[in-house]
MARGU-257818 format. One record per residue (C-alpha): residue number from 1; residue in one letter; z, x, y. Coordinates in pm, 1 decimal. Layout:
N
REC   pos   code         pz         px         py
REC   NUM      a          Z          X          Y
...
***
This chain:
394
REC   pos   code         pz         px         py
REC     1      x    -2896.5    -4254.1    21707.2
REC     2      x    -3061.8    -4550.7    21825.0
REC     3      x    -3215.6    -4520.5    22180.6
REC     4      x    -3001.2    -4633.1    22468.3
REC     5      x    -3277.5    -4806.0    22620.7
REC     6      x    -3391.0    -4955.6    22344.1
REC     7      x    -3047.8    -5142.7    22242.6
REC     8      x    -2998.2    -5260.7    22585.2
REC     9      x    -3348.9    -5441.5    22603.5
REC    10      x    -3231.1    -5576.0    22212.7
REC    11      x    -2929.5    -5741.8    22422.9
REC    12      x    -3058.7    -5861.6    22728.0
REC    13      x    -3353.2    -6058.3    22463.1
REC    14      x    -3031.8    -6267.1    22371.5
REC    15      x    -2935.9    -6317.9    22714.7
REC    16      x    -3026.5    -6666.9    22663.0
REC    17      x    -2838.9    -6712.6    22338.4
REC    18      x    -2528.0    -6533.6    22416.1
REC    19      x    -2508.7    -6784.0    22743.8
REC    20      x    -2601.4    -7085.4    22515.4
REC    21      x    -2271.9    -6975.9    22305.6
REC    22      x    -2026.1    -6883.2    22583.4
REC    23      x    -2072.8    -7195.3    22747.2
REC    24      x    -2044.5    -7379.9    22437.2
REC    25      x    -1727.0    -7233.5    22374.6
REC    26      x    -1619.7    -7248.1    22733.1
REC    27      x    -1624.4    -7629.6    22720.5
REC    28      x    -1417.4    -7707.8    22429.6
REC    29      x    -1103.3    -7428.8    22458.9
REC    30      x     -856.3    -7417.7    22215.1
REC    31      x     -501.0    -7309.5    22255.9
REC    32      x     -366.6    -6983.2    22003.7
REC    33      x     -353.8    -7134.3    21589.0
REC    34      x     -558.2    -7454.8    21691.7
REC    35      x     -876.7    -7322.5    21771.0
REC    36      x    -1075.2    -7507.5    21481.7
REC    37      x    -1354.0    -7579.8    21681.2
REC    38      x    -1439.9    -7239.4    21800.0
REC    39      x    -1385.3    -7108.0    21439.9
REC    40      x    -1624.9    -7346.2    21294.1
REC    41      x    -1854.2    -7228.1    21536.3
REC    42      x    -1804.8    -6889.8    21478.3
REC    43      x    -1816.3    -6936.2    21120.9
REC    44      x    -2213.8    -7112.2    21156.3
REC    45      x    -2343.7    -6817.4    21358.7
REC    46      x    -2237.9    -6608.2    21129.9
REC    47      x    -2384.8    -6788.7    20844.0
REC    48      x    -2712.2    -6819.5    21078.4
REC    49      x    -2719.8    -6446.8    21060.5
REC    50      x    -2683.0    -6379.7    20712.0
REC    51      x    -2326.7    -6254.0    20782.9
REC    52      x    -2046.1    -6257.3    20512.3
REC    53      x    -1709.7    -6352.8    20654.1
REC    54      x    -1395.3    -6526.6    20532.3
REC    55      x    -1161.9    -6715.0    20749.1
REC    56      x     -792.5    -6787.1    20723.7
REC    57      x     -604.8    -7101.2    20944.0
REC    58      x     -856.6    -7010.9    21304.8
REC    59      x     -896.0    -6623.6    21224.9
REC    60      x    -1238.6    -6524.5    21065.3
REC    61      x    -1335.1    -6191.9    20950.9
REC    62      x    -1687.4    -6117.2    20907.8
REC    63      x    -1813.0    -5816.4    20776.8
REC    64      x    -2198.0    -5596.7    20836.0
REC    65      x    -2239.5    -5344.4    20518.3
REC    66      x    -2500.5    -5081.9    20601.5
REC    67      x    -2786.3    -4986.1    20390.5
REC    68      x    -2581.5    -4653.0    20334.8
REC    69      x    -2226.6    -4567.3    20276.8
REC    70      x    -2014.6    -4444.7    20560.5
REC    71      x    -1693.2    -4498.9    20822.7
REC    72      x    -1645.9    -4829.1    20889.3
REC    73      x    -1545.6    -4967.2    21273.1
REC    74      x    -1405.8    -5301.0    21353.9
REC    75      x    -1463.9    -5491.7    21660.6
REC    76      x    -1197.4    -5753.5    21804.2
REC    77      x    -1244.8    -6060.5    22021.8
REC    78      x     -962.6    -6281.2    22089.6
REC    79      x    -1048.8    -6666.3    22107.8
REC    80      x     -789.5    -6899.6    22233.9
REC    81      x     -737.5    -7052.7    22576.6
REC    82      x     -467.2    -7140.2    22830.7
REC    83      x     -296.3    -7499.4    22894.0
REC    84      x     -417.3    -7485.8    23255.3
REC    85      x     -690.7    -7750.4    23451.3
REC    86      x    -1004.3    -7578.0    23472.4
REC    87      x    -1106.5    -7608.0    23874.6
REC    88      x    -1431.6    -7409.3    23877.1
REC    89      x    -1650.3    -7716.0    23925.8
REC    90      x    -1942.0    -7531.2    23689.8
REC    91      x    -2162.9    -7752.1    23479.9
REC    92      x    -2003.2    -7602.0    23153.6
REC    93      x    -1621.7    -7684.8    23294.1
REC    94      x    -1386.8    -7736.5    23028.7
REC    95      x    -1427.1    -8097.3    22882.2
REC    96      x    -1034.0    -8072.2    22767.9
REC    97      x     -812.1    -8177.4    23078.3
REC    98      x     -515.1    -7934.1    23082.6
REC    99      x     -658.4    -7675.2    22861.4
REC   100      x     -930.1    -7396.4    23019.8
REC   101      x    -1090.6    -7072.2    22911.5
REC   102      x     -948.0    -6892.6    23204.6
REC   103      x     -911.7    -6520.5    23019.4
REC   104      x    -1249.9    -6466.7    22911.2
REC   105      x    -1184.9    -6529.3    22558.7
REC   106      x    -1522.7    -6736.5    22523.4
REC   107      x    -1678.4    -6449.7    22669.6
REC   108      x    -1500.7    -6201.1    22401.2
REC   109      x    -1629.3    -6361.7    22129.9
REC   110      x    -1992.2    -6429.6    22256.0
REC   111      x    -1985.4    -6063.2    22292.0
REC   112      x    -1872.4    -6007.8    21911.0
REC   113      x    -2074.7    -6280.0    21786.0
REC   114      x    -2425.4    -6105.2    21976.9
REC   115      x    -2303.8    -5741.6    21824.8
REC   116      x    -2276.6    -5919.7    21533.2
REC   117      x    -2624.5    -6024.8    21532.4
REC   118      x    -2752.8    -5692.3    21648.9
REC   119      x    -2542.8    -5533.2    21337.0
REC   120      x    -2726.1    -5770.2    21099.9
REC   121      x    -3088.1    -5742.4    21233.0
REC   122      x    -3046.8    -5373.8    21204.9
REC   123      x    -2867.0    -5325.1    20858.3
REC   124      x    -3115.8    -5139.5    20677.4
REC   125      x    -3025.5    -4829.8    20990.9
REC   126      x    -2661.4    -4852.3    20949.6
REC   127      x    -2485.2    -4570.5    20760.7
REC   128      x    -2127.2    -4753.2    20711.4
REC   129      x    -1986.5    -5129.4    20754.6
REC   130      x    -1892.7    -5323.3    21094.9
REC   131      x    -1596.0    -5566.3    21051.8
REC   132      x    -1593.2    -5878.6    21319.3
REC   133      x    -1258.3    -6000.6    21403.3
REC   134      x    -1206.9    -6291.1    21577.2
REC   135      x     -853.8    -6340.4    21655.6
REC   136      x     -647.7    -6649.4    21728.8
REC   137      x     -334.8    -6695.6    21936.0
REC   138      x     -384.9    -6364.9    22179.4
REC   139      x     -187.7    -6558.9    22434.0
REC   140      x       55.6    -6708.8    22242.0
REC   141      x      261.0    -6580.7    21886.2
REC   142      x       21.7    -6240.5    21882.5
REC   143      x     -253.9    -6327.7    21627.4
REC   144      x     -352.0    -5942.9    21552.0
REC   145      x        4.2    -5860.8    21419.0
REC   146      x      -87.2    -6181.3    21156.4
REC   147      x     -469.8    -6027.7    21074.4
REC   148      x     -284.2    -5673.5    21004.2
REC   149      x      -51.3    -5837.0    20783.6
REC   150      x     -298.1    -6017.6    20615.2
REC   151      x     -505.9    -5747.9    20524.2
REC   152      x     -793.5    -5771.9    20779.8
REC   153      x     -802.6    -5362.2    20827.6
REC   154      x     -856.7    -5291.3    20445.0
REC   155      x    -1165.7    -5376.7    20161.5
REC   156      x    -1330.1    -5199.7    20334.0
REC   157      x    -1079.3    -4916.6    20475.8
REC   158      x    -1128.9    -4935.7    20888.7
REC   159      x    -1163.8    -4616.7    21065.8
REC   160      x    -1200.9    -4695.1    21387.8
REC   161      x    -1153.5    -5036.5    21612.6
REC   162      x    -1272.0    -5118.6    21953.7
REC   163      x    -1212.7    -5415.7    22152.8
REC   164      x    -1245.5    -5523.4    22539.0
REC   165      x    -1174.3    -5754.9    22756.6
REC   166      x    -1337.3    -5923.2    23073.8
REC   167      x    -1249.6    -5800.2    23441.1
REC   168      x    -1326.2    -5982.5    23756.4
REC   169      x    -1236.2    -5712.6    24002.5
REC   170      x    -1508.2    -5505.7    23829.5
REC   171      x    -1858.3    -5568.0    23902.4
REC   172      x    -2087.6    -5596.8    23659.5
REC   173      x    -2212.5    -5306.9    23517.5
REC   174      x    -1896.8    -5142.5    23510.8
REC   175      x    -1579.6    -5072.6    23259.4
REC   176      x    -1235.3    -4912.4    23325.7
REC   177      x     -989.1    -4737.0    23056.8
REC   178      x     -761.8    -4479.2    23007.6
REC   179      x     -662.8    -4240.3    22793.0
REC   180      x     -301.9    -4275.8    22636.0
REC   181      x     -135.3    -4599.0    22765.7
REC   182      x     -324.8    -4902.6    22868.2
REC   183      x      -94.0    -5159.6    22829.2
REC   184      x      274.3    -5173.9    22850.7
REC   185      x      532.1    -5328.8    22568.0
REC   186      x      743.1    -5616.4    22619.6
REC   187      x     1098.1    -5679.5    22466.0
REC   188      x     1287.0    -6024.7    22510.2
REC   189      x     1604.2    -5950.1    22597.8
REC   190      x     1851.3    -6258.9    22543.5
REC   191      x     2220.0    -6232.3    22668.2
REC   192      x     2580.0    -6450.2    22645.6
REC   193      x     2822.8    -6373.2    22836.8
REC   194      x     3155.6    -6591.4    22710.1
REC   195      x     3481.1    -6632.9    22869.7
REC   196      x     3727.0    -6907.0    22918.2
REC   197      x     3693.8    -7227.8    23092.1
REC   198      x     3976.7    -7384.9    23309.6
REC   199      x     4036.0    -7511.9    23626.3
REC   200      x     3877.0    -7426.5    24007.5
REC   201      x     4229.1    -7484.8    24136.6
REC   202      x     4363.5    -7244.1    23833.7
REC   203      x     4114.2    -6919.0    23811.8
REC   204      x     4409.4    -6712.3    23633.2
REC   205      x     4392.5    -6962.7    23367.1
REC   206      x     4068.1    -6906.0    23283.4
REC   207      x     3811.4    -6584.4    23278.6
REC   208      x     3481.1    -6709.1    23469.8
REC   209      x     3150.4    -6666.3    23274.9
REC   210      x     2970.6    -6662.7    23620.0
REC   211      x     3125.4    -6384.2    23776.2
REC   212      x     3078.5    -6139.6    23491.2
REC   213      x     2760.0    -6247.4    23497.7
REC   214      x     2695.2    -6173.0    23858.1
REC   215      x     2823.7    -5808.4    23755.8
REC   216      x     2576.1    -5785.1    23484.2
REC   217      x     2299.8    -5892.6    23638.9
REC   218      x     2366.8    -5617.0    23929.2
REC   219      x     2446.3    -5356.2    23676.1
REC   220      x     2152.3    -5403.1    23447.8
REC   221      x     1954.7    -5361.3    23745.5
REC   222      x     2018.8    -4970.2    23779.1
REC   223      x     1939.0    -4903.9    23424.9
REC   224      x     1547.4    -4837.3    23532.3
REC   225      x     1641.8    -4648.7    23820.9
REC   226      x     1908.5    -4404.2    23630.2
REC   227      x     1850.6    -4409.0    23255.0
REC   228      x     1485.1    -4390.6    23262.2
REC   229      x     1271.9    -4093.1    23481.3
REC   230      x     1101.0    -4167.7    23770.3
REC   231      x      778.6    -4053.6    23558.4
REC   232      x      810.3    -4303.8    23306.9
REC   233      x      660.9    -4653.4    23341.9
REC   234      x      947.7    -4920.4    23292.4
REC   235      x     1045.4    -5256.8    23460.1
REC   236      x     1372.5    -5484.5    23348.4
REC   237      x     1313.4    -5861.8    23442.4
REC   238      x     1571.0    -6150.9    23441.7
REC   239      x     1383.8    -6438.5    23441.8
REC   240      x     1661.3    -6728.3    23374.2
REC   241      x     2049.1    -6775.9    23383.8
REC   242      x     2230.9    -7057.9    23288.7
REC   243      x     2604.0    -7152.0    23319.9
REC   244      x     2848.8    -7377.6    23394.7
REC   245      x     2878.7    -7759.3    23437.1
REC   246      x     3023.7    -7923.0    23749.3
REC   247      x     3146.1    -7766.1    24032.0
REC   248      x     3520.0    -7742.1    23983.0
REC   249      x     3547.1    -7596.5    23661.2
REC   250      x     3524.2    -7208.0    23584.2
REC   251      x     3234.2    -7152.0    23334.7
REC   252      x     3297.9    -7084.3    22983.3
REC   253      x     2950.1    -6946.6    22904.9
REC   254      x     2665.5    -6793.9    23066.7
REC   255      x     2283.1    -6709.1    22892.1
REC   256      x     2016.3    -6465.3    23059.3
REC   257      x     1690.9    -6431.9    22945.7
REC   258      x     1503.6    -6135.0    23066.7
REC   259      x     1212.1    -5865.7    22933.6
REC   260      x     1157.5    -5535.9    22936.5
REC   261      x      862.4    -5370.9    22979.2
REC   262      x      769.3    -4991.4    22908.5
REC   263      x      513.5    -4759.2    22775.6
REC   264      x      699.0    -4503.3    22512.8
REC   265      x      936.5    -4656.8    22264.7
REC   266      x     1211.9    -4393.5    22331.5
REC   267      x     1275.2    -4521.7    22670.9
REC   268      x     1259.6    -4873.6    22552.7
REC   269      x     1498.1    -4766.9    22317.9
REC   270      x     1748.3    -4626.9    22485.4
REC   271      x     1692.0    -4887.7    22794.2
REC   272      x     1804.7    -5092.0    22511.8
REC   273      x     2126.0    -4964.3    22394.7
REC   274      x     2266.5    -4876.7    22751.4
REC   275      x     2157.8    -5276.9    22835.8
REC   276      x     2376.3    -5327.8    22509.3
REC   277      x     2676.4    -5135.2    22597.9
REC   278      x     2664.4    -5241.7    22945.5
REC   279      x     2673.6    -5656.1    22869.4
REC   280      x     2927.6    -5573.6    22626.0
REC   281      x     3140.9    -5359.3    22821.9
REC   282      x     3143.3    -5536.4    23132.5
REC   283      x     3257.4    -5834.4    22974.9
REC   284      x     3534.2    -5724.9    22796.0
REC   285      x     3690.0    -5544.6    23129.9
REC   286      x     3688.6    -5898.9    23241.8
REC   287      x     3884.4    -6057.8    22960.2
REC   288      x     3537.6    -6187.5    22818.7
REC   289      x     3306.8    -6117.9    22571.4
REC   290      x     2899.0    -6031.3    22554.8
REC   291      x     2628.4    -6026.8    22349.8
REC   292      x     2276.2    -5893.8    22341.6
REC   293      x     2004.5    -6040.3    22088.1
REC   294      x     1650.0    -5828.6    22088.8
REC   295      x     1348.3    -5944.8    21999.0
REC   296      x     1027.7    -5733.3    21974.7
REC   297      x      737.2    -5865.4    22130.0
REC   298      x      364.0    -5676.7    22185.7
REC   299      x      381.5    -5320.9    22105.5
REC   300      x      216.4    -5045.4    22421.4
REC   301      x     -108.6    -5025.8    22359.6
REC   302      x     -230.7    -4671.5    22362.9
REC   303      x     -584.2    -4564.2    22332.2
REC   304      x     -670.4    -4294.8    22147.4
REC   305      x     -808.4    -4015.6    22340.4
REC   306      x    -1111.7    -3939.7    22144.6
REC   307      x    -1209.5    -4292.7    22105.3
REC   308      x    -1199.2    -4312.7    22432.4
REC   309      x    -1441.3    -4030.3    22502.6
REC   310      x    -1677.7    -4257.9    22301.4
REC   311      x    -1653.5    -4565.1    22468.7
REC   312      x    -1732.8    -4324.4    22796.7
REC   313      x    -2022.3    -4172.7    22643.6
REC   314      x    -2170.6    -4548.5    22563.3
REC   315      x    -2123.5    -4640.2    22934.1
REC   316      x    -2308.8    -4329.9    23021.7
REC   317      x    -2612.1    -4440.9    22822.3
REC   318      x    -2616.0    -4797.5    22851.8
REC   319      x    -2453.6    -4865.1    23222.4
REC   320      x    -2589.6    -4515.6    23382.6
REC   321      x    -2401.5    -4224.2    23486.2
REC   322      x    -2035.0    -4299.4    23706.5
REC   323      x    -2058.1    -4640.5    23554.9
REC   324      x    -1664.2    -4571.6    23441.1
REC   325      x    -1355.0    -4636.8    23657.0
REC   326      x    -1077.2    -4419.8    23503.2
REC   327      x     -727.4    -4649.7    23543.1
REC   328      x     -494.4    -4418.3    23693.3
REC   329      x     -128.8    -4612.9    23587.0
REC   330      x     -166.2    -4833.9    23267.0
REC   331      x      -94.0    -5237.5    23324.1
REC   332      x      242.9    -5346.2    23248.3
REC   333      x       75.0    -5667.7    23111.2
REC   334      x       56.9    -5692.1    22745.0
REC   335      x     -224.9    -5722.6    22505.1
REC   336      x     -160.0    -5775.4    22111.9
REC   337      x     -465.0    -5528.2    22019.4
REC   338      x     -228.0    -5291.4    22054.9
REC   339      x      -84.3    -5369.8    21655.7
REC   340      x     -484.7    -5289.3    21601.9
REC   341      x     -450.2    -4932.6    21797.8
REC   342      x     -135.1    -4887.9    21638.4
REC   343      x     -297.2    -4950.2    21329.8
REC   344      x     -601.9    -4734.7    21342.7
REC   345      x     -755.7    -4487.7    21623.2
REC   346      x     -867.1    -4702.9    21899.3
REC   347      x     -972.0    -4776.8    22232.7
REC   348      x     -953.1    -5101.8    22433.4
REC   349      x    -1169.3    -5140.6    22785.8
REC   350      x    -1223.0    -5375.8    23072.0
REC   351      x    -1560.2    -5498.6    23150.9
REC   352      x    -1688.3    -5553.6    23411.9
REC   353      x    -1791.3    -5965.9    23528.1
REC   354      x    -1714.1    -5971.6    23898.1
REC   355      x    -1992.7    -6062.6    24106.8
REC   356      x    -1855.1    -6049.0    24510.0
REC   357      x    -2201.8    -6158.1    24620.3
REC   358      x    -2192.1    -6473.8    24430.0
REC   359      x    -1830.4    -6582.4    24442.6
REC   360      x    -1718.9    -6468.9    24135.5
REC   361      x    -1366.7    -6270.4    24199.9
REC   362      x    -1160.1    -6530.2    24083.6
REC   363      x     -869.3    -6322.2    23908.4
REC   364      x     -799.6    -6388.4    23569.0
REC   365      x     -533.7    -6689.0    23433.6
REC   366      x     -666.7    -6864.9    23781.4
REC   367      x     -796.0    -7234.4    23760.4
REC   368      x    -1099.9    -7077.9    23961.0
REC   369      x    -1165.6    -6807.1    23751.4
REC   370      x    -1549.0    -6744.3    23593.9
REC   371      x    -1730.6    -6498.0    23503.4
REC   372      x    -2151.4    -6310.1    23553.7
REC   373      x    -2256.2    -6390.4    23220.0
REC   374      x    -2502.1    -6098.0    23288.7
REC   375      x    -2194.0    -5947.9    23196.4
REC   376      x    -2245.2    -6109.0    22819.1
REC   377      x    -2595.4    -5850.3    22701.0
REC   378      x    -2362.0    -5514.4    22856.3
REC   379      x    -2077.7    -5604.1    22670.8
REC   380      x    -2280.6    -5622.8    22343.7
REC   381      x    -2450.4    -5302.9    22422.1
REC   382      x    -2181.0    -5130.4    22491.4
REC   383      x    -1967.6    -5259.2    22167.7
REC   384      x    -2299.8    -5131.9    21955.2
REC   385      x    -2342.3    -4826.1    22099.8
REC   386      x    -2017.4    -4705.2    22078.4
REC   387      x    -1940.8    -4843.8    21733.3
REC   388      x    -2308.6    -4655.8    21591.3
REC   389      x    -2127.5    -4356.9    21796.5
REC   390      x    -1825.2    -4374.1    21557.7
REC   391      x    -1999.4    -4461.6    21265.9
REC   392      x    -2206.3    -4106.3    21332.9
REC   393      x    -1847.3    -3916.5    21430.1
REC   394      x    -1799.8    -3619.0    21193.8
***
């Protein structure tokens, strides 16, 4: 196994590089499916390298091929940005009023592009192959679902995949993860409630789309609290309602939009079907009708407990010993690598680009947010040591 201390003086010798890149990046963002740009680039570092890669609409896939057969590992960095206005007043601010890099996806796939490069210099060591994914639309329509379906995991077969992103309340020099969930799931939940439009003088005329809706919001709001255990990790979230036209006339029609987020499937599930029977329910006893229309959005994303041991054992060589903060409750954000844990064993981790001394703890999806770019030569260490890790794994 190559020597800890080695590899990380290999990444901090592209310190310069890997900042040249991010800030490129950083100034021209992209938003998810339109990020031609930051492909192209992608796609001339990798040909600077000697890398083979293919690339369909903004995703490319590039792939390392040891000197000897083995496992192969894939490595994901997301690369599209937000439509927000960048307010960080850095020298490398986004040149693209409206539209900033304010996730850390330039910083993603700096890191992938500089483990790339370290991959590639180091070829003839490498028992096994080291796929680069840079994927499009994290933020958006779920880009990684797209890659899966297109094949990206196969030719060669991946064994393993690892992927991280950026945290500003960690300090560089640190990571965080879990075992099990990291992420939560999110479901769109869309609802109609119908009834019968008439009069304000007249109610008995008419059934009132409002007021079973008022009942169904209230009702759906117990379904965490006493279809789901106080253990699990759930949260139901009506975000818009909708009815009615002036103020004298009963509503004919009311539509909810809402999510829900959990951690395990089976509670989603039945969450689901008791939402289901309750909208429908509720309206008919009302003289109304209602309707529930699912739609599956990001899966949970659940590391894989092994995996995870390896990512822990690279921060113990390349960060130093305690260098890991162990997430006690998984996020109920979402994160589309989860289709690539679902797909393979995996492990996702935070890394750590805080710096308090320096101003730098501006959360992320903030106009003010930034990041240590010392950060830039531990992420690549860390993505190389652990993937040479699983590449060695009996």
């Amino acid at each position: 196994m190559t020597d800890a201390l080695e590899l990380l003086a290999d990444a901090r010798r592209m310190s310069a590089w890997l900042v040249e890149i991010r800030r490129s990046i950083h100034m021209y963002p992209e938003l998810g499916l339109e990020e031609t740009v930051t492909a192209d680039l992608i796609e001339a570092r990798l040909t600077g390298m000697g890398v083979e890669h293919a690339r369909a609409g903004t995703a490319v896939v590039g792939l390392v091929s040891g000197a000897r057969q083995g496992k192969t590992v894939a490595l994901r960095a997301d690369i599209d940005a937000l439509p927000m206005l960048e307010a960080t007043g850095v020298e490398y601010a986004s040149k693209r009023a409206g539209l900033m890099h304010a996730c850390g996806h330039d910083a993603h796939a700096t890191i992938l592009l500089g483990a790339a490069r370290w991959f590639a210099e180091h070829r003839a060591e490498i028992a096994g192959n080291v796929k680069l994914l840079f994927q499009p639309a994290e933020e958006t329509v779920g880009g990684a679902e797209t890659m899966i379906a297109g094949g990206c995991m196969e030719n060669p077969h991946v064994d393993y995949v690892l992927g991280l992103h950026v945290m500003p309340y960690l300090p560089v020099g640190r990571i965080e993860t879990r075992k099990g969930a990291l992420n939560g799931s999110s479901t769109l939940i869309d609802i109609v409630i119908r009834g019968k439009s008439c009069h304000a003088a007249y109610p008995e005329t008419g059934v009132d789309a409002i007021m079973i809706a008022g009942q169904v919001v209230t009702a759906l709001q117990s379904l965490v609290s006493r279809y789901a255990s106080p253990l699990d990790a759930a949260v139901l979230t009506i975000g818009t309602i909708e009815g009615g036209t002036v103020r004298n006339i009963v509503a004919d029609e009311v539509r909810m939009k809402a999510t829900l987020r959990t951690t395990d499937d089976s509670v989603r599930d039945k969450l689901l079907d008791r939402a289901k029977a309750l909208v429908e329910g509720l309206a008919s006893s009302f003289g109304g009708s209602g309707a529930v229309d699912i739609g599956y959005g990001y899966k949970a994303l659940v590391n894989d407990p092994e995996v995870v041991d390896v990512v822990a054992a690279a921060a113990d060589e390349i960060l130093g010993p305690g260098s890991v903060a162990w997430k006690e409750k998984p996020s109920m954000g979402v994160e589309d690598f989860s289709f690539f844990c679902g797909a393979r064993a995996g492990a996702f981790y935070h890394l750590g680009c805080g710096n308090e001394a320096r101003g730098i703890v501006s959360p992320l999806h903030s106009a003010g947010f930034d990041i240590d770019e010392a950060c830039l030569p531990l992420g690549v260490a860390m993505q190389v040591a652990a993937t040479l890790r699983l590449l060695e794994k009996a």
